[in-house]
MOPAC internal coordinates of N, CA, C and O (Angstrom, degrees):
PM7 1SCF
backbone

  N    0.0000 0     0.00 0     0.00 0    0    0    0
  C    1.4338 1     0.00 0     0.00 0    1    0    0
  C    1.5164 1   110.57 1     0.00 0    2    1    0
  O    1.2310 1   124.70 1   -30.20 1    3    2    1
  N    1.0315 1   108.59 1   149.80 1    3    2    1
  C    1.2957 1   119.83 1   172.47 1    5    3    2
  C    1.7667 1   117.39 1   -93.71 1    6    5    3
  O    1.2310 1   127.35 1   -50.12 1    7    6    5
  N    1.7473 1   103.46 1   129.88 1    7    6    5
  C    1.0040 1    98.38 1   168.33 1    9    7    6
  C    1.4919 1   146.04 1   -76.26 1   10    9    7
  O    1.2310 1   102.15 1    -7.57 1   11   10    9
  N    1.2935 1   150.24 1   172.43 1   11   10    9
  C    1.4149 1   124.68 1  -172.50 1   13   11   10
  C    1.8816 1    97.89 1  -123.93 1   14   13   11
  O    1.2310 1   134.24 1   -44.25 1   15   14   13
  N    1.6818 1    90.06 1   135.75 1   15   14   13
  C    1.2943 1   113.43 1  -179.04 1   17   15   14
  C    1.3984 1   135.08 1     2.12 1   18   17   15
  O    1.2310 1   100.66 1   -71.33 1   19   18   17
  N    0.8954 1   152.72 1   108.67 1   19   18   17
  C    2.1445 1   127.46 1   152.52 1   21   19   18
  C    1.3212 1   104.04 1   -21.05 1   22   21   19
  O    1.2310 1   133.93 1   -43.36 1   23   22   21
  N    1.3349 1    90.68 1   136.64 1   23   22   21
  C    1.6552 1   110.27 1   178.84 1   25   23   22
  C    2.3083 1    82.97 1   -74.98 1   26   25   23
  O    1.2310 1   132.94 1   -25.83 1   27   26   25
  N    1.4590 1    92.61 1   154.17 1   27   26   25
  C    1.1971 1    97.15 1   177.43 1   29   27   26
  C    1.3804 1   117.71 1   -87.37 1   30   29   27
  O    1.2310 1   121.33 1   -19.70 1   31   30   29
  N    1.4626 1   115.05 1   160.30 1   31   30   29
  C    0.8864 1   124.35 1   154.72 1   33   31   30
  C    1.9451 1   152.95 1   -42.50 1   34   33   31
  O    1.2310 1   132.97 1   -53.93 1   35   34   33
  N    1.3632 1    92.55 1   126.07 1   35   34   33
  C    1.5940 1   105.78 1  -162.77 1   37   35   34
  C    1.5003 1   114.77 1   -79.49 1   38   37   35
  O    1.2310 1   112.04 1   -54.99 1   39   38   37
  N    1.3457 1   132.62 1   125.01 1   39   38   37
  C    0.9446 1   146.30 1  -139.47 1   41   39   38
  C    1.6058 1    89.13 1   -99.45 1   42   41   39
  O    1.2310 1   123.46 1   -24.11 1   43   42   41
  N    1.5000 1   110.98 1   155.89 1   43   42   41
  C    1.3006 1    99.43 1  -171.15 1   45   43   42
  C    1.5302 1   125.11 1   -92.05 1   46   45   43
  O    1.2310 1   106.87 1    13.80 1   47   46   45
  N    1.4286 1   142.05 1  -166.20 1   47   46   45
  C    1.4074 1   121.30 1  -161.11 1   49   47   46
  C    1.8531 1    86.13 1   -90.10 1   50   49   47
  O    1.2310 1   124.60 1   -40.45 1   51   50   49
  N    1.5299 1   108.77 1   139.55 1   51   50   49
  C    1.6812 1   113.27 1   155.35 1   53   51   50
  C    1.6391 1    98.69 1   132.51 1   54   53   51
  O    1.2310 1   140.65 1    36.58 1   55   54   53
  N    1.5632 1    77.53 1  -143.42 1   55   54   53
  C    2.2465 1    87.39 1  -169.30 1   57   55   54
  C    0.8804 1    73.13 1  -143.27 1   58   57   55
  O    1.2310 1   134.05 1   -38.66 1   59   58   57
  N    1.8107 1    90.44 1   141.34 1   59   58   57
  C    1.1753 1   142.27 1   143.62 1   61   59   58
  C    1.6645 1   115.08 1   -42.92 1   62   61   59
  O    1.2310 1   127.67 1   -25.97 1   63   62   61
  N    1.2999 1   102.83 1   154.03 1   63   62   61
  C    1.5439 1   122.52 1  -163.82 1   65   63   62
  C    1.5844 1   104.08 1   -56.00 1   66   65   63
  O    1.2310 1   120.11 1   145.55 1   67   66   65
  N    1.6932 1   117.39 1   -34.45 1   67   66   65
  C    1.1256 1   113.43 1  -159.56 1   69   67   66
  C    1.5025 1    95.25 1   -88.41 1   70   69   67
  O    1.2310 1   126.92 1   130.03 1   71   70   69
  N    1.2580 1   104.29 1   -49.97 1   71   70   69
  C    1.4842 1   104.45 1  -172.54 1   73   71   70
  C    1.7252 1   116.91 1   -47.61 1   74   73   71
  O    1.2310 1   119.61 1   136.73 1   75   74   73
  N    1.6263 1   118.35 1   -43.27 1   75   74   73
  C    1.2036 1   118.00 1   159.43 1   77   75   74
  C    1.2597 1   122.46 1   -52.51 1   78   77   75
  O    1.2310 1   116.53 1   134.59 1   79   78   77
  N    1.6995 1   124.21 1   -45.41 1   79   78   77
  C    1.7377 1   105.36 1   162.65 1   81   79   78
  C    0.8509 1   125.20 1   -68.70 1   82   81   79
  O    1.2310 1   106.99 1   175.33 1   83   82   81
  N    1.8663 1   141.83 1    -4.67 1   83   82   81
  C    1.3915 1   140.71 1   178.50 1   85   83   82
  C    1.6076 1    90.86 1   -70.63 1   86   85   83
  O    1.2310 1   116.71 1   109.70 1   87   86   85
  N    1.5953 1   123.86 1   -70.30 1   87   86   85
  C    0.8973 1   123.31 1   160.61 1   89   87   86
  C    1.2670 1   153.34 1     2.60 1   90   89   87
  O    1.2310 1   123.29 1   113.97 1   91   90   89
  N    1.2698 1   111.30 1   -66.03 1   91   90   89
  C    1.7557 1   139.80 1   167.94 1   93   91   90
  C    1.7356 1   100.33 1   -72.81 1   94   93   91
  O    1.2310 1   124.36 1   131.49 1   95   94   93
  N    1.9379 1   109.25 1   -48.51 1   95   94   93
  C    1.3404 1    67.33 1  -179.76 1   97   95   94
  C    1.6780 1   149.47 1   -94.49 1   98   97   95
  O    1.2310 1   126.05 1   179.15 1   99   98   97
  N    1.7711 1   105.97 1    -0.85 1   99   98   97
  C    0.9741 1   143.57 1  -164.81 1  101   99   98
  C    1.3225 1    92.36 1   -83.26 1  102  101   99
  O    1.2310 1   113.28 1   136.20 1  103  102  101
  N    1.2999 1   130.32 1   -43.80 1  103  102  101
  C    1.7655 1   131.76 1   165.77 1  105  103  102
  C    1.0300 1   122.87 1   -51.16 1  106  105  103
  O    1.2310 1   122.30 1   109.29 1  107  106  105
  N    1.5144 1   113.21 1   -70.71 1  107  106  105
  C    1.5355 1   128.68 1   154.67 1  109  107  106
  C    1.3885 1   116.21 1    -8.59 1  110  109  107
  O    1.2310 1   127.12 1   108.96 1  111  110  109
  N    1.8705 1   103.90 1   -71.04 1  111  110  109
  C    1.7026 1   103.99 1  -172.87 1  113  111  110
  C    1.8337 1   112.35 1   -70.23 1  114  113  111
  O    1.2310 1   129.75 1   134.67 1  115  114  113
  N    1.2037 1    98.81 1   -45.33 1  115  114  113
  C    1.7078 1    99.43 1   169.15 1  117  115  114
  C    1.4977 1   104.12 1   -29.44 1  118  117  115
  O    1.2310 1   119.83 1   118.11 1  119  118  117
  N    1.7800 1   117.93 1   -61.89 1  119  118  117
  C    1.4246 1   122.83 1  -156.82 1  121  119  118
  C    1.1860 1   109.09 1   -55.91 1  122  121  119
  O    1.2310 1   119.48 1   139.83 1  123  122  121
  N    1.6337 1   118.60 1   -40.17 1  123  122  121
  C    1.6063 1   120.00 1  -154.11 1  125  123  122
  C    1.6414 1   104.29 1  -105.82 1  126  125  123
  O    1.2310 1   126.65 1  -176.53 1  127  126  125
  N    1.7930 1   104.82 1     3.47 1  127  126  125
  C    1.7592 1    80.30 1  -174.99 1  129  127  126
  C    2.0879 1    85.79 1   -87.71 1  130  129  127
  O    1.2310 1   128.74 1   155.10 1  131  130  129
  N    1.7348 1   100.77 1   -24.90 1  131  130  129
  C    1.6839 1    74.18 1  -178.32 1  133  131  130
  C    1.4460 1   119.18 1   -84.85 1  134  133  131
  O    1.2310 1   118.74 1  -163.43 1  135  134  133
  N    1.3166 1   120.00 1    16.57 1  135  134  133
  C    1.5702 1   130.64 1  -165.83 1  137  135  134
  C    1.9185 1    80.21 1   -94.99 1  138  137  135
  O    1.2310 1   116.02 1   144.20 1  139  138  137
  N    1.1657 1   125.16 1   -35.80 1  139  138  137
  C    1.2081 1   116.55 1   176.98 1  141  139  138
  C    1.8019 1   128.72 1   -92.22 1  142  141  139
  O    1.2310 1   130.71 1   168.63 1  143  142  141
  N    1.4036 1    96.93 1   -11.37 1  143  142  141
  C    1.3519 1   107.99 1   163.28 1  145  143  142
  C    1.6719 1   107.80 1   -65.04 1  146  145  143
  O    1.2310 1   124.44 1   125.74 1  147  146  145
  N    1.0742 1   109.08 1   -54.26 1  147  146  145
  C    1.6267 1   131.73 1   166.91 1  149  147  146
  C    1.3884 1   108.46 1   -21.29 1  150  149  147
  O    1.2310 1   124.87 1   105.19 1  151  150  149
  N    1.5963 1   108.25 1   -74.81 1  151  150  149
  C    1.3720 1   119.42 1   174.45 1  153  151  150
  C    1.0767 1   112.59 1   -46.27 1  154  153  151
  O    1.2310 1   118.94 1   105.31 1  155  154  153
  N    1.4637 1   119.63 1   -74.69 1  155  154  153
  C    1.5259 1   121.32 1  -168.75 1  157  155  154
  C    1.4560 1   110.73 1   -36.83 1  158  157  155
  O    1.2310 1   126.92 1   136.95 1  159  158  157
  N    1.2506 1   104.30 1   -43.05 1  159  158  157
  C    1.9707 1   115.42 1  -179.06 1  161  159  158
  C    1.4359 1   108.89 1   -60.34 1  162  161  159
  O    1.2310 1   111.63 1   138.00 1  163  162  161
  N    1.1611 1   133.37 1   -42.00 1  163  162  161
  C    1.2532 1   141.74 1  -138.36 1  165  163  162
  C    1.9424 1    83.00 1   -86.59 1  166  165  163
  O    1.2310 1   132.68 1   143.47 1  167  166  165
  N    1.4128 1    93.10 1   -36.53 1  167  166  165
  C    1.9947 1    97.71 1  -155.36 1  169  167  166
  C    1.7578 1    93.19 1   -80.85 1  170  169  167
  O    1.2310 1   108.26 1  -145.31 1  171  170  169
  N    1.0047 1   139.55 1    34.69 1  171  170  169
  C    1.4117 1   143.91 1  -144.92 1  173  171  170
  C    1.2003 1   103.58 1  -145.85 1  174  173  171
  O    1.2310 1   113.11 1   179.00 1  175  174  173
  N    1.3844 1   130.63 1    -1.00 1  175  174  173
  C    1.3606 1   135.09 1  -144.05 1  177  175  174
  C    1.4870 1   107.41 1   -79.06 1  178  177  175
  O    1.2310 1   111.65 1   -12.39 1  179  178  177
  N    1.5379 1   133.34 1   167.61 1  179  178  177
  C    1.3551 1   126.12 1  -156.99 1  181  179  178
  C    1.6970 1    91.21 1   -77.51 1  182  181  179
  O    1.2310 1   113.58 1   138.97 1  183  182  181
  N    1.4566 1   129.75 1   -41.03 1  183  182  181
  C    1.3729 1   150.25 1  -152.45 1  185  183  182
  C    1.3020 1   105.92 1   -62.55 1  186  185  183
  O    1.2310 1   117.16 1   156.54 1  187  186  185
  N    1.4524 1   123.02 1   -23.46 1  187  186  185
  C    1.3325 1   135.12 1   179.82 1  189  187  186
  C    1.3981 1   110.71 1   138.95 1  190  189  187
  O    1.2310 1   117.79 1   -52.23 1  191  190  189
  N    1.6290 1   121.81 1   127.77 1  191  190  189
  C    1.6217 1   117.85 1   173.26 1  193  191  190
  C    1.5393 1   107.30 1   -52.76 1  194  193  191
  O    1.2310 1   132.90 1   -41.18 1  195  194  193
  N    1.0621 1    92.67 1   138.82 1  195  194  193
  C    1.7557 1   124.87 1   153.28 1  197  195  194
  C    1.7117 1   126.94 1   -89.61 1  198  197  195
  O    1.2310 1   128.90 1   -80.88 1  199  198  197
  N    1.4049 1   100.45 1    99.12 1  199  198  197
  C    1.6476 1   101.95 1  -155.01 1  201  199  198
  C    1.3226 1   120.15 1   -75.79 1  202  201  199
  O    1.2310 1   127.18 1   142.82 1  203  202  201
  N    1.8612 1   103.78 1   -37.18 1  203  202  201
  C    1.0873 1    93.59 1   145.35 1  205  203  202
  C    1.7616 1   148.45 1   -36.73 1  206  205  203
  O    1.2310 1   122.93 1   114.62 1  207  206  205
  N    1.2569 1   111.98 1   -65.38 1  207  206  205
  C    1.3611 1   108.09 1   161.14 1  209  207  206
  C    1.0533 1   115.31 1   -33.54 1  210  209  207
  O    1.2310 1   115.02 1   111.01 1  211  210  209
  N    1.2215 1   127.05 1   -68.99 1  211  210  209
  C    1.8975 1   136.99 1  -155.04 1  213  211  210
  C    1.2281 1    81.83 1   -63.61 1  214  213  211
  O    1.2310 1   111.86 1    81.74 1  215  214  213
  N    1.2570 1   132.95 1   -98.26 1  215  214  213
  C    1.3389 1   119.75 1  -157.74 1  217  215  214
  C    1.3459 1   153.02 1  -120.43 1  218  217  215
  O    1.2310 1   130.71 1  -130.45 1  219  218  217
  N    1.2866 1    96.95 1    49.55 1  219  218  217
  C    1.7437 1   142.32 1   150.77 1  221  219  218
  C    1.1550 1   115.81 1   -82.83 1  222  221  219
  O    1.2310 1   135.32 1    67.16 1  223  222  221
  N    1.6991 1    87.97 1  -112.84 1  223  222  221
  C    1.6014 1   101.64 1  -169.69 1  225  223  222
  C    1.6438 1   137.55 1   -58.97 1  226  225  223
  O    1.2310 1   129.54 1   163.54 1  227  226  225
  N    1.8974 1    99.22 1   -16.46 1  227  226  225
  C    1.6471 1    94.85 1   170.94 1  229  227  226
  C    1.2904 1   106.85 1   -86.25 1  230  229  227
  O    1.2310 1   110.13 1   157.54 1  231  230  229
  N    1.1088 1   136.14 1   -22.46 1  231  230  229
  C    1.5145 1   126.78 1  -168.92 1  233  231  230
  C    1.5271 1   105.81 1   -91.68 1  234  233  231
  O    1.2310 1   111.85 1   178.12 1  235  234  233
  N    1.3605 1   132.97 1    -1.88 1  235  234  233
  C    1.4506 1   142.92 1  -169.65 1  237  235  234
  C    1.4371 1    88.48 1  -105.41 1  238  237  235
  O    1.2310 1   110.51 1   156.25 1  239  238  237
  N    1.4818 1   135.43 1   -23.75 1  239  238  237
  C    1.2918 1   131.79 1  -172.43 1  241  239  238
  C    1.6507 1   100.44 1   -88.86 1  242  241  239
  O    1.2310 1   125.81 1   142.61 1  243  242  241
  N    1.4673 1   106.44 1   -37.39 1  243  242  241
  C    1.7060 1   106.03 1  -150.31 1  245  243  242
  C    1.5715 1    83.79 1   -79.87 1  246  245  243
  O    1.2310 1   117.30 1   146.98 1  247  246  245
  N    1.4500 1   122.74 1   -33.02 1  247  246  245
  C    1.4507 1   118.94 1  -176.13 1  249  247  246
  C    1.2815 1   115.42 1   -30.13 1  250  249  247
  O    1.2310 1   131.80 1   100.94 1  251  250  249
  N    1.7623 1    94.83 1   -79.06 1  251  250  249
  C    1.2007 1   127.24 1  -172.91 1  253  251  250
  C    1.8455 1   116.15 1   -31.63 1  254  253  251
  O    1.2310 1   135.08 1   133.07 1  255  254  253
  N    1.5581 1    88.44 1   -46.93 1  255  254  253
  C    1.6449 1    98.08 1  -174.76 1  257  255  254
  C    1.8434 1   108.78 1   -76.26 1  258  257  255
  O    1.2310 1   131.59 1   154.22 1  259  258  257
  N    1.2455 1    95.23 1   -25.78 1  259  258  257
  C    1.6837 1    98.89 1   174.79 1  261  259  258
  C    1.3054 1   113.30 1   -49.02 1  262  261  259
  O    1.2310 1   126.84 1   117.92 1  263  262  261
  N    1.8533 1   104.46 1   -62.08 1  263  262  261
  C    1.3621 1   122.17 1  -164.79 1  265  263  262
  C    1.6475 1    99.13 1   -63.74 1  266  265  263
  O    1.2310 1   117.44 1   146.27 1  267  266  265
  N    1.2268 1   122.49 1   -33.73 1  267  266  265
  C    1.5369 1   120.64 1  -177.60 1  269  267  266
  C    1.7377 1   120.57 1   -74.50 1  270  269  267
  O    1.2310 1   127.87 1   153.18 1  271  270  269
  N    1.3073 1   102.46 1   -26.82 1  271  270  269
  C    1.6821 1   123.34 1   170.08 1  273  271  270
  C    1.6880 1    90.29 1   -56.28 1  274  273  271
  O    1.2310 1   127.45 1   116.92 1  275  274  273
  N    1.6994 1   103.28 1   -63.08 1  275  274  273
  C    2.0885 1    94.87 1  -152.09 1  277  275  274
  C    1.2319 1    87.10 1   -72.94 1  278  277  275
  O    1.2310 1   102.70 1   172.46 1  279  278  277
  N    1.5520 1   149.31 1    -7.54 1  279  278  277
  C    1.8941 1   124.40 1  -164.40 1  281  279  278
  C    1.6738 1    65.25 1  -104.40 1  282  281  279
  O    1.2310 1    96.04 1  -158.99 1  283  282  281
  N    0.9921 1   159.80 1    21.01 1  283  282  281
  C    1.8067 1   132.30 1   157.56 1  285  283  282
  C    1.2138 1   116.40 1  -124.13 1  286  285  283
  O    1.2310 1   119.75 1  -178.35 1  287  286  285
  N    1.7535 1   118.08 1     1.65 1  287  286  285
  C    1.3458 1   109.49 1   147.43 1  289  287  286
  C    1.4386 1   125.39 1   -95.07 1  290  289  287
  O    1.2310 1   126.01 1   164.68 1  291  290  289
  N    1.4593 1   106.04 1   -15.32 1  291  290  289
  C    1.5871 1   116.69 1  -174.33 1  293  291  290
  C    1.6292 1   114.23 1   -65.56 1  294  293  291
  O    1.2310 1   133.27 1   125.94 1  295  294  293
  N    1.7724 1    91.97 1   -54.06 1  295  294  293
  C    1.4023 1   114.54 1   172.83 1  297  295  294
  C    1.5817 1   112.83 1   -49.26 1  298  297  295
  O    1.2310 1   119.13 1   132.73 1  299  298  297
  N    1.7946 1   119.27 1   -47.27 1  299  298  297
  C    1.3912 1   136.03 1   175.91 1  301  299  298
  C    2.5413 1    90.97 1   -42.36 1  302  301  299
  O    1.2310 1   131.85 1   103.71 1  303  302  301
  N    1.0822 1    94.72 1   -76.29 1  303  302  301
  C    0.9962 1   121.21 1  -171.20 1  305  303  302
  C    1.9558 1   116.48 1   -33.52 1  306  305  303
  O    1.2310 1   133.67 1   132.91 1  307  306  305
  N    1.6253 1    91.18 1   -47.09 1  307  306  305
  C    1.6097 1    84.39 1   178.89 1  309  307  306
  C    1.4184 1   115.30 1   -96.11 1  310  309  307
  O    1.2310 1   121.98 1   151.99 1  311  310  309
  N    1.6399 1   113.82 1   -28.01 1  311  310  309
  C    1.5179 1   107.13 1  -175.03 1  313  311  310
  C    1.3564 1   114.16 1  -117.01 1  314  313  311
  O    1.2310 1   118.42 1  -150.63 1  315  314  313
  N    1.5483 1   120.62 1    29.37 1  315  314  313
  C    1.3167 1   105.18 1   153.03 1  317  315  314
  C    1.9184 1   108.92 1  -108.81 1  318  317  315
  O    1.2310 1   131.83 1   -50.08 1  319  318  317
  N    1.6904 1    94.76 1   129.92 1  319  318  317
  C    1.2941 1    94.80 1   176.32 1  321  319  318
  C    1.8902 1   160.78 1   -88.13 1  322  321  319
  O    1.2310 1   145.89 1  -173.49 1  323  322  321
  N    1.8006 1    67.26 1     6.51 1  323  322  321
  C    1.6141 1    96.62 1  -171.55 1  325  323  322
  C    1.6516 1   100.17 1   -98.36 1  326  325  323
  O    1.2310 1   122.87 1   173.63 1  327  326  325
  N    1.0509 1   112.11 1    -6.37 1  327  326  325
  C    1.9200 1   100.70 1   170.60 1  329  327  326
  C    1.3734 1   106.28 1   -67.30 1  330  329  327
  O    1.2310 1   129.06 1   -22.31 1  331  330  329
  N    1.5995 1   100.14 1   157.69 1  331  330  329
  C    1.5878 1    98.84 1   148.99 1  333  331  330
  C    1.3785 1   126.99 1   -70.69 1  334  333  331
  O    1.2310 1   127.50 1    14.74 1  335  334  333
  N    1.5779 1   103.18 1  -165.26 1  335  334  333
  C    1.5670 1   102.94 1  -165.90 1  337  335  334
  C    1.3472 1    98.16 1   -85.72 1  338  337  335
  O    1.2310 1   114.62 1   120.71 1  339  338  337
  N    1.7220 1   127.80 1   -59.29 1  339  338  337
  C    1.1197 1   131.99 1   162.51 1  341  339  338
  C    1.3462 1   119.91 1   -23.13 1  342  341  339
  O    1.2310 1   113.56 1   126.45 1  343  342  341
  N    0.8141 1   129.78 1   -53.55 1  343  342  341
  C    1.7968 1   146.43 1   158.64 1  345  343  342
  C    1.2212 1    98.35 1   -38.37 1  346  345  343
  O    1.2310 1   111.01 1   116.64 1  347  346  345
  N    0.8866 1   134.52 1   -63.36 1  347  346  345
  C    1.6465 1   129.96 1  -177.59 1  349  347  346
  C    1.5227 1   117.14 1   -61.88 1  350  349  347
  O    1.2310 1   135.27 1   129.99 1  351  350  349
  N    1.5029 1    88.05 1   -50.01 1  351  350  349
  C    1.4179 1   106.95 1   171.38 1  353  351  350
  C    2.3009 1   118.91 1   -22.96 1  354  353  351
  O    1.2310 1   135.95 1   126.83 1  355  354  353
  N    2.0011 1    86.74 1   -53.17 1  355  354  353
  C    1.5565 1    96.51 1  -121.99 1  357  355  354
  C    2.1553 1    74.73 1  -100.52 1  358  357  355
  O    1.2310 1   126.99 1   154.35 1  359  358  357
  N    1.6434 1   104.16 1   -25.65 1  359  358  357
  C    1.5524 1   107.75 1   143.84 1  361  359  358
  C    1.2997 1   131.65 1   -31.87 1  362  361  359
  O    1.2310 1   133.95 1   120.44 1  363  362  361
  N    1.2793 1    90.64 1   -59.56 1  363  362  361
  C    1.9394 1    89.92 1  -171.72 1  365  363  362
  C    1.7290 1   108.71 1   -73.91 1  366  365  363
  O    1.2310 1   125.29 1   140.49 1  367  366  365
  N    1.4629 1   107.44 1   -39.51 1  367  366  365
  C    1.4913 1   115.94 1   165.15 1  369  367  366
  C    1.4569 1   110.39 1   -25.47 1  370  369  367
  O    1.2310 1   123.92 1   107.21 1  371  370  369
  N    1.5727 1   110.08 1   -72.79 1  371  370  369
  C    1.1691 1   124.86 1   174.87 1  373  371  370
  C    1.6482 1   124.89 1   -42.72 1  374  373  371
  O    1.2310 1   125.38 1   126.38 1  375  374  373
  N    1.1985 1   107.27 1   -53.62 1  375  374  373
  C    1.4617 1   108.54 1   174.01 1  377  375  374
  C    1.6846 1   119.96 1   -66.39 1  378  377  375
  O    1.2310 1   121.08 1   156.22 1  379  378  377
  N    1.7027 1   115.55 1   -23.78 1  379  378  377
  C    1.0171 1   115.36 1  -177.67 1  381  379  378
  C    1.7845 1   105.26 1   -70.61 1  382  381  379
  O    1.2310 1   121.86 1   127.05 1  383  382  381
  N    1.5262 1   114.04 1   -52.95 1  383  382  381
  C    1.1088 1   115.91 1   156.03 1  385  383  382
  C    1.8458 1   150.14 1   -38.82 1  386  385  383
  O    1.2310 1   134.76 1   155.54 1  387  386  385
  N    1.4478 1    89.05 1   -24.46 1  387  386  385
  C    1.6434 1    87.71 1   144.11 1  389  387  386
  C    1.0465 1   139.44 1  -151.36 1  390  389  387
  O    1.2310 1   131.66 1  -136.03 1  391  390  389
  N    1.5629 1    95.09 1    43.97 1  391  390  389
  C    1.6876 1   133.62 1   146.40 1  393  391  390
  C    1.4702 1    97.13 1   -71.01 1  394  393  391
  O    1.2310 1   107.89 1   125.60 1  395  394  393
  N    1.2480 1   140.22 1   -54.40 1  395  394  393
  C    2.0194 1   142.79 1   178.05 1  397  395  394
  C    1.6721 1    95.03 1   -51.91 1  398  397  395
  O    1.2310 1   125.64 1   108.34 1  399  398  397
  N    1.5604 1   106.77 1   -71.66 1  399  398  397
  C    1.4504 1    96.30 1   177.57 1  401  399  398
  C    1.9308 1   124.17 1   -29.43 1  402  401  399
  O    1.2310 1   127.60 1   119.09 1  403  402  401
  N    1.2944 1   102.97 1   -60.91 1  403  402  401
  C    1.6365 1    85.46 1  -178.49 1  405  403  402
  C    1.2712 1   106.73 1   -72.74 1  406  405  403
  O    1.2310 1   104.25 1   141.93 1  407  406  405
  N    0.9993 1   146.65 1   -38.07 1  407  406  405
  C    1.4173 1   150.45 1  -161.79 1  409  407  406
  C    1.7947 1   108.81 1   -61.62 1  410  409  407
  O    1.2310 1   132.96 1   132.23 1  411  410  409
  N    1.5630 1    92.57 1   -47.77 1  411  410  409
  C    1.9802 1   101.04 1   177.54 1  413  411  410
  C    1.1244 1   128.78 1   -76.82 1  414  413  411
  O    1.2310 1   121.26 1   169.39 1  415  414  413
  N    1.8446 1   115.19 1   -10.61 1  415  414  413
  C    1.2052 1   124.07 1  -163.71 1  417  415  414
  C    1.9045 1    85.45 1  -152.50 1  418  417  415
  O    1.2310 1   121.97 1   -75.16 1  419  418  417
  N    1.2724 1   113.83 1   104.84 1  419  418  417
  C    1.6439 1   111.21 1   174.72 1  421  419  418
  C    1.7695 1   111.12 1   -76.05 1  422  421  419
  O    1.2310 1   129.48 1   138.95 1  423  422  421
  N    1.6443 1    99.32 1   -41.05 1  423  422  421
  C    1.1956 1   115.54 1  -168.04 1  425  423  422
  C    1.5227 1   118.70 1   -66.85 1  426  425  423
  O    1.2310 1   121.66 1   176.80 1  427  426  425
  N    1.1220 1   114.44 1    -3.20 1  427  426  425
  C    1.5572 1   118.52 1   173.02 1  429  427  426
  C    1.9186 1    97.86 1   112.20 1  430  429  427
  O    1.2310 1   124.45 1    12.85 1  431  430  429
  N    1.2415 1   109.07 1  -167.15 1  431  430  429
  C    1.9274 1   112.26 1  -171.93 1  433  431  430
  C    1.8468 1    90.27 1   -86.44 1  434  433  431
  O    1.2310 1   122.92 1   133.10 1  435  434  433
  N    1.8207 1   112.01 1   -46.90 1  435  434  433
  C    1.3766 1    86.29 1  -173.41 1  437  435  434
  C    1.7767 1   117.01 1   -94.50 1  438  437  435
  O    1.2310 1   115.22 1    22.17 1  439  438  437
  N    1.2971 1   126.67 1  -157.83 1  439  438  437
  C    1.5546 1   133.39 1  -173.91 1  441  439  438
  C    0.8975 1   111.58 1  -130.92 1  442  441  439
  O    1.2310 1   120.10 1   180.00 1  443  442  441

């Protein structure tokens, strides 16, 4: 008779590499579009706007975090394999959608 297999091998405790960059980057962009809401606010002040801020450096921040949001839902979207399809589906939806956001508005949400 034949015997039957080793049970397989147990994966170790945590996340995987990808799942930690889906992670990092979807955090990341969360962090810096309000790290740039921040800015923009900060340059708003009663004492007199700061134009720089307003419209420079917060909208170069909120970018950045935009563009890092859609590469960490896209990325979410193609290489994790345990979602559903819809799930993937409703991902890419999402990323296409604020892929329009930067694209319709360069300058960031405020002016």
């Amino acid at each position: 008779m034949m015997e039957t297999p080793p049970p397989p091998m147990m994966r170790g405790y945590g996340m995987s590499r990808t799942q930690l960059a889906v992670v990092a980057a979807v955090g990341l962009g969360l962090l810096l579009l309000a790290i740039g809401a921040v800015v923009v606010n900060l340059g708003m002040n009663p004492s007199g706007p700061n134009a720089g801020l307003v419209t420079t450096y917060g909208p170069m921040i909120m970018d950045f975090g935009l563009w890092l949001l859609v590469a960490g839902i896209i990325l979410a979207a193609v290489t994790m394999d345990n979602l559903d399809v819809f799930i993937r589906l409703f991902l890419m939806i999402l990323a296409f959608v604020a892929l329009l956001l930067i694209v319709a508005n360069p300058k960031g949400f405020f002016p």
